[in-house]
C-alpha positions in Angstrom: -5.0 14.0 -25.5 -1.2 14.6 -24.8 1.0 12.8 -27.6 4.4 12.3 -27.2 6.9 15.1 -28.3 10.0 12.8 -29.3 10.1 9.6 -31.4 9.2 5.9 -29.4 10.8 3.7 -32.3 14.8 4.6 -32.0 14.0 3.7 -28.0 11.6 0.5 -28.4 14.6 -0.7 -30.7 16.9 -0.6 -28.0 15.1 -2.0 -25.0 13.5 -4.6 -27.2 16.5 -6.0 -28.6 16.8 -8.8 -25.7 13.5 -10.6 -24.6 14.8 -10.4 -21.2 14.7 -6.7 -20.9 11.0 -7.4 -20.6 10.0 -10.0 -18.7 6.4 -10.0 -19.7 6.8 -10.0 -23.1 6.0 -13.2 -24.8 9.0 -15.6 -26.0 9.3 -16.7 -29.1 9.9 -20.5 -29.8 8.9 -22.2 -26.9 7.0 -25.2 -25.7 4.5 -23.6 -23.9 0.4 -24.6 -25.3 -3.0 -24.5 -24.1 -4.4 -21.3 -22.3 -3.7 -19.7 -19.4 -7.1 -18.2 -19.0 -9.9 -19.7 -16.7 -13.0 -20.4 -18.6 -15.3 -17.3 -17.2 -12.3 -15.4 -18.5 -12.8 -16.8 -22.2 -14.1 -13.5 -24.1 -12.6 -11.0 -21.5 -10.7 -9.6 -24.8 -14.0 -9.1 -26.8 -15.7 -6.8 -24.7 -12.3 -5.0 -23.6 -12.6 -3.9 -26.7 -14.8 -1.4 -26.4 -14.6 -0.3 -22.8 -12.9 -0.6 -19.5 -13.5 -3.5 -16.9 -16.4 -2.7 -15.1 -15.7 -4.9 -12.6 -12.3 -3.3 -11.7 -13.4 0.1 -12.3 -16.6 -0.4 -10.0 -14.3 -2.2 -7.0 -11.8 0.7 -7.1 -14.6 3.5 -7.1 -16.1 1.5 -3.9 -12.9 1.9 -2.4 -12.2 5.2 -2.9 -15.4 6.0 -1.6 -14.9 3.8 1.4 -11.8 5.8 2.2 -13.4 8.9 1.7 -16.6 8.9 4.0 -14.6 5.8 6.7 -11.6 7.2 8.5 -10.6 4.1 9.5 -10.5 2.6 6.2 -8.5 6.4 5.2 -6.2 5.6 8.3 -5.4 1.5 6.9 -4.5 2.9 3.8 -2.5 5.7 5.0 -0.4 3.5 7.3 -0.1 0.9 4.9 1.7 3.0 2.7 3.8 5.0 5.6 5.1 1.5 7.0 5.8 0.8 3.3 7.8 3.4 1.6 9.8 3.9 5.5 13.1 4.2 4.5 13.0 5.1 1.6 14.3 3.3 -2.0 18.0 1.8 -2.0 20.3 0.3 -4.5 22.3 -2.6 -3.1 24.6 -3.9 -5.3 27.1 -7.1 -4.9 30.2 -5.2 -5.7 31.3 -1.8 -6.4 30.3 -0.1 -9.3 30.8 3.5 -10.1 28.5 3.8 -13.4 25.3 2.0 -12.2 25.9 3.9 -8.6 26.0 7.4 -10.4 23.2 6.4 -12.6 21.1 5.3 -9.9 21.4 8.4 -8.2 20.6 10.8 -11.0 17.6 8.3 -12.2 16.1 8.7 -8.3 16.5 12.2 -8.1 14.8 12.8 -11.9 12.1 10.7 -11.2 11.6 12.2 -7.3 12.0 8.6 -6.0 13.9 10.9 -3.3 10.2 12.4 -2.0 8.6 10.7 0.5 5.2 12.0 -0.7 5.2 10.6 -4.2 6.4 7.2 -2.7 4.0 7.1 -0.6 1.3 8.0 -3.1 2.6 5.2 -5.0 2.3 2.8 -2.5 -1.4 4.1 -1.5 -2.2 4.2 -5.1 -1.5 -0.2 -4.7 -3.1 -0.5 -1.7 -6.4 0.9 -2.8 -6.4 0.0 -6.6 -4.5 -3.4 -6.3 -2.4 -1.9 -9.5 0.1 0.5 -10.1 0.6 1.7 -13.6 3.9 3.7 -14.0 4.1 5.5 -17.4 8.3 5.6 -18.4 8.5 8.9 -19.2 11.8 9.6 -21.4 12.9 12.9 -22.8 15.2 13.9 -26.0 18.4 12.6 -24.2 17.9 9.2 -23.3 17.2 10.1 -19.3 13.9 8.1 -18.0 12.8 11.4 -16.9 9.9 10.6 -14.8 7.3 7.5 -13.4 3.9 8.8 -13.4 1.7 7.1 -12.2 -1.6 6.4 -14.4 -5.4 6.1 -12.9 -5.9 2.2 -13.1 -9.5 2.7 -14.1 -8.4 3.7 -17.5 -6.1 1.2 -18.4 -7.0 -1.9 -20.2 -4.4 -4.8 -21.3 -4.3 -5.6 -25.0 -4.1 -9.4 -24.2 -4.6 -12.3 -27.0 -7.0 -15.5 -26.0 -4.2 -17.6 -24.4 -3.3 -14.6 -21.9 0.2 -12.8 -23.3 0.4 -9.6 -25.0 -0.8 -9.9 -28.6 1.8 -7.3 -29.4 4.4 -5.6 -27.2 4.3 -2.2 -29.6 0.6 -2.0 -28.1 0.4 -3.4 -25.0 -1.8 -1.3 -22.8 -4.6 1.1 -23.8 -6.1 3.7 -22.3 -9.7 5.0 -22.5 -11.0 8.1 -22.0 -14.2 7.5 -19.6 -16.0 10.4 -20.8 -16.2 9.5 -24.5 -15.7 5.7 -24.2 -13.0 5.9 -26.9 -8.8 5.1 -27.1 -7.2 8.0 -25.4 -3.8 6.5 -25.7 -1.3 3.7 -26.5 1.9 2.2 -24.5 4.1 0.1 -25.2 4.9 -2.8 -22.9 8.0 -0.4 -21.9 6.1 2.4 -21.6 4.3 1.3 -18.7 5.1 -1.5 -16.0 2.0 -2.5 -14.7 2.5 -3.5 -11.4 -0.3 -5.6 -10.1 -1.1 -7.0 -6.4 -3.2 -10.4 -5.8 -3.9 -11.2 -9.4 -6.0 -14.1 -9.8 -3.5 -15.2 -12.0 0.0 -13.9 -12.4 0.8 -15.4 -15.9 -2.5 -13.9 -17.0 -1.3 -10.6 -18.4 -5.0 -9.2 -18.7 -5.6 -10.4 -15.0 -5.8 -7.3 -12.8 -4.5 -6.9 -9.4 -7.4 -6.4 -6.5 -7.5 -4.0 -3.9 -6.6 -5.0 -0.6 -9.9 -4.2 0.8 -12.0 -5.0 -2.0 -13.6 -8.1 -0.4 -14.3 -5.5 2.7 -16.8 -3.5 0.5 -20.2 -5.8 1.6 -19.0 -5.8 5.5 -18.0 -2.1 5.5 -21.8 -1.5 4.0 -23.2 -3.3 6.9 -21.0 -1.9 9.7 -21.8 1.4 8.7 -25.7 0.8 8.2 -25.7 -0.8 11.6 -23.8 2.4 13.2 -26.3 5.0 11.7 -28.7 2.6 12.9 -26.8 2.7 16.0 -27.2 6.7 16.5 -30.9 6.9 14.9 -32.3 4.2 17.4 -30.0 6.5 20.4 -31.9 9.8 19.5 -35.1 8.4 19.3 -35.1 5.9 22.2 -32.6 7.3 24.6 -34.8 10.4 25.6 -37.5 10.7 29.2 -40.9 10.9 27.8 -43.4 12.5 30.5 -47.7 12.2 29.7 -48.9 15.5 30.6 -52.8 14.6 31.9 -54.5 18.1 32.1 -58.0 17.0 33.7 -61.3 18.9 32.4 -59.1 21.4 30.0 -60.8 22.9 27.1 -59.2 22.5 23.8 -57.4 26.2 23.9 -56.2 25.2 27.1 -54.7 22.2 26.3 -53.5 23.6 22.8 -52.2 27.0 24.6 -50.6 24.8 27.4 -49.1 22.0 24.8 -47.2 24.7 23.1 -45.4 26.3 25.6 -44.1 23.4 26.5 -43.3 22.1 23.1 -40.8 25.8 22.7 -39.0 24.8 25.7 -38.0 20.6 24.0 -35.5 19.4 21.6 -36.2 18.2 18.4 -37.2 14.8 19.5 -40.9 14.3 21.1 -40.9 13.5 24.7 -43.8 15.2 26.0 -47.7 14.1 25.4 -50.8 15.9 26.3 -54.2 14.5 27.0 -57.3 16.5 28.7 -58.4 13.3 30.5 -58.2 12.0 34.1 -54.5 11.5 35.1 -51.0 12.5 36.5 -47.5 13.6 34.4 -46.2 9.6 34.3 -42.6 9.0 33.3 -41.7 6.7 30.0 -38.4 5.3 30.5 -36.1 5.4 27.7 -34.7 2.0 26.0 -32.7 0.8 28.7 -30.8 -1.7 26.3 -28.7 0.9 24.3 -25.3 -0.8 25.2 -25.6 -3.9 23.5 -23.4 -3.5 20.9 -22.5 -7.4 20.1 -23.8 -6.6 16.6 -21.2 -3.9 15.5 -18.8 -5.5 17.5 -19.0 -8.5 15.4 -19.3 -6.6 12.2 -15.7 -4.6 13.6 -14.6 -8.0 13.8 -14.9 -9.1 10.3 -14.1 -5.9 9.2 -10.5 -5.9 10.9 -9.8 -9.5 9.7 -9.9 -8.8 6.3 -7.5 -6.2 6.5 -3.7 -6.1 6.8 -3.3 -4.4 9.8 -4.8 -5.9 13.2 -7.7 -4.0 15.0 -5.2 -3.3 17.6 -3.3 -0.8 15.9 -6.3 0.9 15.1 -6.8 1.9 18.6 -9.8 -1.5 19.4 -7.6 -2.5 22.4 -10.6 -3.7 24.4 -9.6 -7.6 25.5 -6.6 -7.7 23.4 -3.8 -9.5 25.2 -0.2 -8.0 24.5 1.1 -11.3 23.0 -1.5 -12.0 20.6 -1.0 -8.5 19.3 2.5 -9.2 19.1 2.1 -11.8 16.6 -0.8 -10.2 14.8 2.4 -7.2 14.0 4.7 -10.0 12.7 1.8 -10.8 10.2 1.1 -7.5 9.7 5.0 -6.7 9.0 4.7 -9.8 6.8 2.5 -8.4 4.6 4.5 -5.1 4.3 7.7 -6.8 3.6 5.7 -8.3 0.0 4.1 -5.0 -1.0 7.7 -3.6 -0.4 9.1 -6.2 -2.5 6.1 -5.9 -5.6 6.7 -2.0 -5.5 10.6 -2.4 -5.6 10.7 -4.0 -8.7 8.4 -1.7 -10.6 11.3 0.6 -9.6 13.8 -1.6 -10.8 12.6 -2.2 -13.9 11.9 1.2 -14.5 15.8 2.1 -13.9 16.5 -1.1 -16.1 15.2 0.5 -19.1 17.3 4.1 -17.9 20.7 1.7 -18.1 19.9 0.2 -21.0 19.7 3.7 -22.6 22.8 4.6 -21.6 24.2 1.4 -23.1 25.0 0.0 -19.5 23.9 -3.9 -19.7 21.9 -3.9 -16.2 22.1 -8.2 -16.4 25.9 -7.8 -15.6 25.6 -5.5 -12.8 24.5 -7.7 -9.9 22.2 -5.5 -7.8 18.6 -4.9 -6.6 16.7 -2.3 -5.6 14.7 -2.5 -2.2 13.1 -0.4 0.8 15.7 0.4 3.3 13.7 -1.2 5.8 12.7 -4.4 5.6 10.9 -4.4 8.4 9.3 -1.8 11.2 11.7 -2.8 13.6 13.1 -0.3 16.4 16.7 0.9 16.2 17.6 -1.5 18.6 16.4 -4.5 17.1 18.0 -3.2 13.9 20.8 -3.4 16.0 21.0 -6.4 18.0 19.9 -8.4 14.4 23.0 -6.7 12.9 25.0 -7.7 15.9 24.2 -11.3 15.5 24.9 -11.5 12.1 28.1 -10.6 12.7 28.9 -12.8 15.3 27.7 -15.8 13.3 30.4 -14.7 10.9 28.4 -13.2 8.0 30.5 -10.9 5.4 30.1 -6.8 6.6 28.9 -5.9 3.3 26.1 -8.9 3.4 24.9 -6.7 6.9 25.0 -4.1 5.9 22.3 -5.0 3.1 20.5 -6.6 5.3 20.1 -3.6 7.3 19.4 -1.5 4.2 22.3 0.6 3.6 24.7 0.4 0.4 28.2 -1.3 1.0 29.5 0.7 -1.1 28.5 3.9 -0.1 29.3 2.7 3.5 33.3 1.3 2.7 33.6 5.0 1.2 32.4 6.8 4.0 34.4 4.6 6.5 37.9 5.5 4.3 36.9 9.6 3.9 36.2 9.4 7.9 39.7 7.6 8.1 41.6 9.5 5.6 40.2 12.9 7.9 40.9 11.6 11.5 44.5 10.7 10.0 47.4 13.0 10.1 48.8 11.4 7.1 46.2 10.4 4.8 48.8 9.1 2.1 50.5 6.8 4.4 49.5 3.1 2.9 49.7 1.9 7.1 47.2 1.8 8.7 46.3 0.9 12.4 43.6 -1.8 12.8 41.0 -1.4 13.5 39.4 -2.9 17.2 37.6 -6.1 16.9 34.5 -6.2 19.0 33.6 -9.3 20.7 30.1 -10.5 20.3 29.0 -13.2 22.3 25.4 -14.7 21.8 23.6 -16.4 24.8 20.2 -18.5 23.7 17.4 -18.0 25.7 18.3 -14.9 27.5 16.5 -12.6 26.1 12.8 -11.4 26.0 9.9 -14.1 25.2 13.0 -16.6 25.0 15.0 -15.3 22.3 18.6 -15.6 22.5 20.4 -12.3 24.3 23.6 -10.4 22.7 26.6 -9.0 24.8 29.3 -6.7 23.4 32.9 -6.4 24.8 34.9 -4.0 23.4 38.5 -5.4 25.4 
């Protein structure tokens, strides 16, 4: 076991100082009684004592192996997480500030929020485990030097009976599965525990689920019923011929049955009698494309995901329209894994402010995807459009389309300042005013149309 090289106290001290640096921590002096568990939930704490969750450790192995042996359950997860993390991580932030923008941009670029790949092992990492535990890693100078991210399986909440954190110095444990014993400690700023579909979010020992974990007992049966599938196929499929060699002798029949036999497949289709008779053709099962069964199973399967059948390449009957709104759904449910991922990310560079002795409550900003939405560059366009004719701010668009006003307003003056013989000069021209116009109904599937004149 790895123990940490640097002292946790000095840091705990600061971060802990204000109850709303952690917004799981329990409060002190409040009204709140009674329990938030559910009764079946009662003596969770007793037996997480000694080990894991089986339950969450055996629904996340099932998964795992589902994506391994299913390519279609490897391809859900895979574009899950690629529609996700498109984009990439922003900071958008109400006004201009020069400290928390510098920050950010050294706390992305330490912690490699600037790699597609570990974003997107993130966001697979929730998809399949329903959790993402991100160990704060901070070195000797204050710098939140990395998020790893932990295996879920391991890690077991140190929750009291009424579901809060018996004590934030301890918060999460981690086992070591080998030996069944403590492997490690966090505190509650050590690791964010980022969790997706708890039973019940105030329930701090309630674990997220995996998106497909409900999918496990369908899966089973659609993939028994396809090797059922191909086994009834080769056994079925095949011509059978009755090879009726009249008054043969034994060695004749034998000698005759296996030169025949070295010229077949593996499957028997040939049968020899020394009887009365004729070589009679045996039809093959002539009822090998009914395939209602796995179709139904498909079916299930696909409903119980996030994304529709249709994007899976199961087209068959699918009308363009009803795909259409099975995407907006789909999208739906992208835009709130975005948003659960995002702040694990913000809370994360929380902590790195507060370090620093930067207060991140007064700094007004939030850290998002860059896309909200899979949207063309078009639509991104024609939604900006509108925005702006309807009179919205520019730097309320531009985070809306995902970009940071500030970083924007500077690159508009150093593109000015450059095309400008006189750089110094406080005039200015203006600049030319587009007219929008917005005409309601006039575009596809009755949506309203957008014109641009430019004189």
């Amino acid at each position: 076991m790895r123990k940490p090289s640097i002292a946790t106290a000095p840091i705990a001290q600061k971060i802990e100082a204000d109850p709303l640096n952690l917004p799981n921590a329990p409060a002190p002096n409040t009204t709140e009684t009674g329990t938030r568990l559910g009764p079946e939930n009662r003596y969770r704490s007793l037996y997480r004592q000694f080990y894991v969750d089986p339950d969450v450790r055996n629904a996340i192995l099932g998964i795992r192996e589902m994506d391994k042996l299913d390519g279609r359950v490897k391809m859900i997860h895979s574009r899950v997480a690629r529609d996700v993390i498109k984009g990439g991580l922003v900071m958008q932030l109400a006004k201009p500030n020069a400290a928390v923008s510098a920050a950010w941009e050294r706390f992305r670029k330490r912690c490699q929020l600037d790699r597609p790949e570990k974003l997107k092992s993130h966001a697979r990492g929730l998809v399949m485990e329903g959790n993402l535990p991100l160990q704060i890693v901070v070195d000797d100078r204050n710098n939140v030097r990395n998020l790893v991210r932990m295996p879920t399986e391991t890690i077991v909440p140190n929750v009291d009976d009424s579901g809060q954190f018996s004590d934030v110095s301890n918060a999460y444990t981690q086992f070591d599965l080998v030996t069944g014993e403590p492997a490690s400690c966090f505190a509650l700023w050590q690791l964010h525990m980022v969790r997706f579909d708890a039973d019940n979010f105030d329930d701090m020992g309630a674990l997220g689920r995996p998106f497909l974990d409900a999918n496990r007992t369908t899966w089973q049966k659609l993939r028994m019923t396809e090797e059922d599938l191909v086994i009834r196929r080769r056994v079925r499929a095949p011509l059978r011929l009755a090879h009726v060699l009249e008054g043969a002798s034994a060695p004749e029949l034998e000698t005759y049955e296996a030169k025949v036999i070295n010229k077949q497949s593996e499957i028997t289709t040939d049968y020899f009698l020394n009887k009365k008779g004729s070589v009679n053709p045996i039809q093959g099962d002539s009822n090998l494309d009914q395939v209602a069964d796995i179709a139904l199973l498909l079916d299930c399967f696909f409903s119980g995901s996030p994304m529709p059948k249709g994007l899976a390449g199961y087209t068959d009957g699918l009308n363009r329209d009803i795909l259409e709104d099975l995407k907006r759904d789909y999208f739906d449910e992208i835009d709130v894994l975005q948003d659960t991922l995002a702040f694990g990310y913000q809370q994360a560079f929380h902590i790195d402010l507060l370090l620093k002795g930067i207060n991140p409550l007064d700094a007004d900003f939030s850290i998002c995807y860059a896309e909200r939405r899979t949207e063309t560059p078009n639509q991104a366009a024609d939604r900006a459009l509108k925005l702006q004719a309807l009179g919205l701010p520019p730097d309320l668009i531009w985070q809306e389309l995902g970009y940071d006003p500030a970083y924007i307003n500077e690159m508009q003056e150093h593109q000015a300042n450059k095309s400008n013989p006189y750089p110094d000069d406080d005039v200015a021209p203006d600049p030319k005013v587009s007219q929008i116009k917005i005409t309601p109904g006039n575009g596809r599937k009755g949506e309203s149309g957008t014109s641009i004149r430019n004189r």
